[in-house]
N, C-alpha and C positions, 0 to 999 in steps of 0.2 A: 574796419567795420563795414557791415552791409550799408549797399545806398541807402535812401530812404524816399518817400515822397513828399520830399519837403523841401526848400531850398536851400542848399549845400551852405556850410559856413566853414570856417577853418579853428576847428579847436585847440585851444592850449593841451596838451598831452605829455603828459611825463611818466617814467617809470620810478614808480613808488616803491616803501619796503617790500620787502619780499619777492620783488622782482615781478610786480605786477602792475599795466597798465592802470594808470589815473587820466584823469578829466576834470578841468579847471570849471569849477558850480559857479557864474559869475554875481546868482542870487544868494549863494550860501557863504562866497567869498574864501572858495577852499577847494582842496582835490581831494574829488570822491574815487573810487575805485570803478573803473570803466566795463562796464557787464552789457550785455545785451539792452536791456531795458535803460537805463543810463542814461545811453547811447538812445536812444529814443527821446529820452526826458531834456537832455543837454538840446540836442536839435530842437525839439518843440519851442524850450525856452527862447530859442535862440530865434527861431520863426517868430516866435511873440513879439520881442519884441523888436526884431532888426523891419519887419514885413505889417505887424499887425499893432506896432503902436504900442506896445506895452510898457509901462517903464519900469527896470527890474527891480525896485524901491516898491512896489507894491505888488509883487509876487514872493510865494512863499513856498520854496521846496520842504519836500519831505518833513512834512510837519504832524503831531499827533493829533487827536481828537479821541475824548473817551465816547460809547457811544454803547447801551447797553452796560456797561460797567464794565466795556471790554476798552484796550488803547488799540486805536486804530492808526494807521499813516496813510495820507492822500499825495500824492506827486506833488500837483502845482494846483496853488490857490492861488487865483488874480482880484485884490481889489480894484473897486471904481473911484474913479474921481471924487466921490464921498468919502472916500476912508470906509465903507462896507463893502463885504464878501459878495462878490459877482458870480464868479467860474472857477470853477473845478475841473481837472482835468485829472484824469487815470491815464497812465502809461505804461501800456504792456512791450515785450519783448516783439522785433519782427517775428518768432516763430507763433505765438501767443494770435491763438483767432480770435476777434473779437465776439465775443458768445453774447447771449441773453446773462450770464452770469457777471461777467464784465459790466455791464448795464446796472444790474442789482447791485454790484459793488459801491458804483459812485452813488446811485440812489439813496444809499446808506449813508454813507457819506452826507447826502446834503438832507438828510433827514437832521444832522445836528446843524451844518453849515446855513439852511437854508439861501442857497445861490439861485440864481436868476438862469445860470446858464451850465450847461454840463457837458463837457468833451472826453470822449473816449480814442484810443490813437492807439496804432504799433506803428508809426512811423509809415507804414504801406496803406494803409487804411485810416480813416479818422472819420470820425462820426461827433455831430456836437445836436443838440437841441436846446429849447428854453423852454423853460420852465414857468408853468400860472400857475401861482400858489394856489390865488382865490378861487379858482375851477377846479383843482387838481387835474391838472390836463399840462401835455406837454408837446412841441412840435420840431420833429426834427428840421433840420436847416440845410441850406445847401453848400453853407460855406461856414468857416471859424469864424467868431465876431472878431473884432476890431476893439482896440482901446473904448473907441469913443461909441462902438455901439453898446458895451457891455454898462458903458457909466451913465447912461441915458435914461431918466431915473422912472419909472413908470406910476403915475397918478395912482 
């Protein structure tokens, strides 16, 4: 798999049916099938929580959300140390530029979620902001939060 910009881990990897690469989901507790994006989503995980504190007990892959009265799926939801929805994170392929469209996705997204925080990523690029409900205003960041900044409960 391409590098990425993230710190390298060592993944569980097997050849599943059909004679196709898999990748050990250590939040979903299972092998998914290893595609470009995956491979993106497995490393982020894996930056969450080996670098940024997360504990995989309170992340949530590939999970749905109706929304519209459409079912949506978001990568990875991280709760905070409250047991509520913090951060969302979208993960595109490295080929996958992160557009204005990528952006609307997640916004959509925490339109049902209402999260505090939003990261967007292909592995080479990542982009995260936070989110004022009460202003409707939002400010990008120069870094990923952290476990403990994401749980940090705002008055």
């Amino acid at each position: 798999m391409l590098p990425l910009n993230l710190p390298n881990f060592t993944p569980n990897l097997r050849v599943g049916q059909g004679g196709k690469q898999e990748i050990f989901d250590i939040c979903r507790k299972k092998f998914v099938r290893l595609t470009p994006e995956e491979w993106v989503r497995q490393t982020f995980l894996s930056y969450l929580i080996n670098h940024q504190h997360f504990s995989a007990s309170l992340l949530v892959v590939e999970a749905q959300l109706t929304f519209n009265k459409m079912i949506k799926r978001f990568d990875i939801l991280a709760y905070g140390s409250d047991g509520k929805p913090r951060l969302v994170v979208e993960c595109k392929a490295p080929t996958v530029e992160i557009t204005q469209a990528v952006f609307d996705q997640v916004a959509m997204y925490n339109m049902t979620l209402t999260v505090d925080y939003l990261v967007v990523t292909n592995g080479l690029t990542h982009y995260s902001c936070k989110i004022d409900h009460q202003n409707r205003t939002y400010q990008f960041l120069s870094e990923i939060p952290t476990f403990e900044t994401i749980s940090i409960i705002n008055p």
